[in-house]
C-alpha positions in Angstrom: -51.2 152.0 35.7 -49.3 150.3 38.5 -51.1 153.4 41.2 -54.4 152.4 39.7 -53.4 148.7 40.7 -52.2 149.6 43.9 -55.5 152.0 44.7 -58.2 149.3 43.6 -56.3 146.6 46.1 -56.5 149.1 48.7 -60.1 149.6 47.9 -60.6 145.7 48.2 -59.2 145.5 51.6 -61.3 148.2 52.9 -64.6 147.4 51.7 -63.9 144.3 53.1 -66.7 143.7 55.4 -67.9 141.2 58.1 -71.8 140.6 59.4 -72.8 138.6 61.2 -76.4 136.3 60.2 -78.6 135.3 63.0 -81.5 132.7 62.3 -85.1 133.4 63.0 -87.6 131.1 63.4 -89.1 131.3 60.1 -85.9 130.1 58.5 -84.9 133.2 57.0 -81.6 135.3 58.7 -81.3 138.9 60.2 -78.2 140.5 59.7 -76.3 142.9 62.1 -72.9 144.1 62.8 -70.8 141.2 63.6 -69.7 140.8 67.2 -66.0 141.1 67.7 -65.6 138.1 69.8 -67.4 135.1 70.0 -69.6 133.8 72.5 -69.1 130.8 74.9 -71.5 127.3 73.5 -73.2 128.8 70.6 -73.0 128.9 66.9 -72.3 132.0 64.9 -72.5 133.6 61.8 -70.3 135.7 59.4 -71.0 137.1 56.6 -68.1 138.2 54.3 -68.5 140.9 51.9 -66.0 141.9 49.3 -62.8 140.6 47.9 -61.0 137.8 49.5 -58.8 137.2 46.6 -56.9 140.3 46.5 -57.5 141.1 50.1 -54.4 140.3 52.6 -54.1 137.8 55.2 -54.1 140.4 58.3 -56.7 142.4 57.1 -59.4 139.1 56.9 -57.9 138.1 60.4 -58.9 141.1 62.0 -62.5 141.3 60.7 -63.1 138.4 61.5 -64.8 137.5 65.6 -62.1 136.2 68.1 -62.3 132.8 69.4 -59.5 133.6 72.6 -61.8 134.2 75.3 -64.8 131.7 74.4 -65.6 128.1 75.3 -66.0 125.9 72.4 -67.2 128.2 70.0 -68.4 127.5 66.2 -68.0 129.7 63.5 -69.9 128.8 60.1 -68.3 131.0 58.0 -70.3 132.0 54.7 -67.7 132.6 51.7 -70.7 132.4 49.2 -70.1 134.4 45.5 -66.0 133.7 45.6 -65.1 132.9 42.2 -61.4 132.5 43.6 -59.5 132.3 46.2 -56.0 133.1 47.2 -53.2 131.1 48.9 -53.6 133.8 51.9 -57.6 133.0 52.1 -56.0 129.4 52.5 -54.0 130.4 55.7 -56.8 132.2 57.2 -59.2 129.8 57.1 -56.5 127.4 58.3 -55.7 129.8 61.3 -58.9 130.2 61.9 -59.8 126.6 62.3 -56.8 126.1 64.6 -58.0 128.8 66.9 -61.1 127.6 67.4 -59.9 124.0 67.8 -58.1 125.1 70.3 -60.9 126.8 72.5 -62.9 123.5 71.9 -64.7 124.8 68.9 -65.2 123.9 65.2 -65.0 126.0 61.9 -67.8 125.4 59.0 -67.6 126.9 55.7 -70.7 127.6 54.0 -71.7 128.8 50.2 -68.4 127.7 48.7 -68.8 127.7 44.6 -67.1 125.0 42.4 -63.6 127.1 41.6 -62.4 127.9 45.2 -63.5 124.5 46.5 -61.2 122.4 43.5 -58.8 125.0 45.3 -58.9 124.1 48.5 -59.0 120.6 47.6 -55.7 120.5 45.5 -53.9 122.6 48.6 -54.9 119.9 51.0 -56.7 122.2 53.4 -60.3 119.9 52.6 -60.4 116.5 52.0 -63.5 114.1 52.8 -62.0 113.9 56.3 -61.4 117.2 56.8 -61.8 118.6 60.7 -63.7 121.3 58.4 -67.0 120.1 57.2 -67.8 122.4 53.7 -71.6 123.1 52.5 -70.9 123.9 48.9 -73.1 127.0 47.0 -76.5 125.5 46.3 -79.2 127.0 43.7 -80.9 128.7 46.5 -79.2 131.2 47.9 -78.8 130.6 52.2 -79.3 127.2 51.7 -75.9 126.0 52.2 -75.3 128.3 55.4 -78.9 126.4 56.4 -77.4 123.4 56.6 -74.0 124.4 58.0 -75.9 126.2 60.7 -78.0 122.9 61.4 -74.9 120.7 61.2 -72.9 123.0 63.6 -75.9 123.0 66.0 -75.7 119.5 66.0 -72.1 118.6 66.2 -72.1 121.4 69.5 -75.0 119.7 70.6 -72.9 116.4 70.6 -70.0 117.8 72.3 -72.3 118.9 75.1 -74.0 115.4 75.3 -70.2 114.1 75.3 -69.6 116.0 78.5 -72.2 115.4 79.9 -73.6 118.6 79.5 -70.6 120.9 80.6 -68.3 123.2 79.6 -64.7 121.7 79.4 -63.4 124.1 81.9 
């Protein structure tokens, strides 16, 4: 019983997967392998497939694009179909933010259903104030990532206008 266990969490973590959605004009999204760093000024989007309840910390880290070596990137980050999350979701998302705070950028969650929303809320990691603006699940599937993409779009397009048009290096 407990090498079942252990096989079906090692499963999770590798069918783990990350795409990455790019919008096309007719408001529908292409997907292709996700890049494994992010560009400089422009919004991006990951797809996650598979279990990110059972799934460890490291393992979601490293799927997911680096910020490092980019200039204010934005990552909208579509978590839609979680039922649940777990504390170590929490402290990737949280990293995550953090890193791309600190290369001038901005985390967006889309897709988020009721259950691992009430989560995050009762850990403190979303509030109405939160740096990290959330699009909760809508009926229509992509419609939360729609607006997340939008919103990122514009919030970029604010810092740009901020700076008068540069990049903060």
């Amino acid at each position: 019983m407990v090498l079942s266990l252990l096989l079906q969490l090692d499963r999770e973590a590798l069918d783990l997967k990350v795409t990455e959605l790019t919008p096309l004009a007719n408001g529908r999204f292409v997907e292709r392998p996700a890049s494994p760093s992010l560009r400089d000024e422009s919004v991006t989007l990951p797809d996650v497939y598979g279990s990110l309840y059972y799934t460890g910390a490291g393992t979601i880290a490293a799927r997911l694009p680096d910020p490092a070596r980019a200039e204010r990137p934005v990552v909208v980050l579509r978590v839609g179909g979680r039922t649940r999350l777990r504390a170590t979701s929490f402290v990737v998302l949280d990293g995550s933010a953090h890193r791309l705070e600190n290369a001038g950028g901005r985390l967006f969650l889309s897709g988020l259903g009721p259950t691992p929303l009430e989560q995050m809320e009762r850990s403190g990691r979303v509030d109405s104030g939160s740096a990290v603006p959330v699009f909760p699940a809508a009926e229509v599937i992509g419609e939360s990532s729609d607006l997340a993409y939008a919103e990122a779009e514009r919030w970029l397009a604010l810092q740009r206008a901020a700076e008068g048009g540069g990049s903060r290096r």
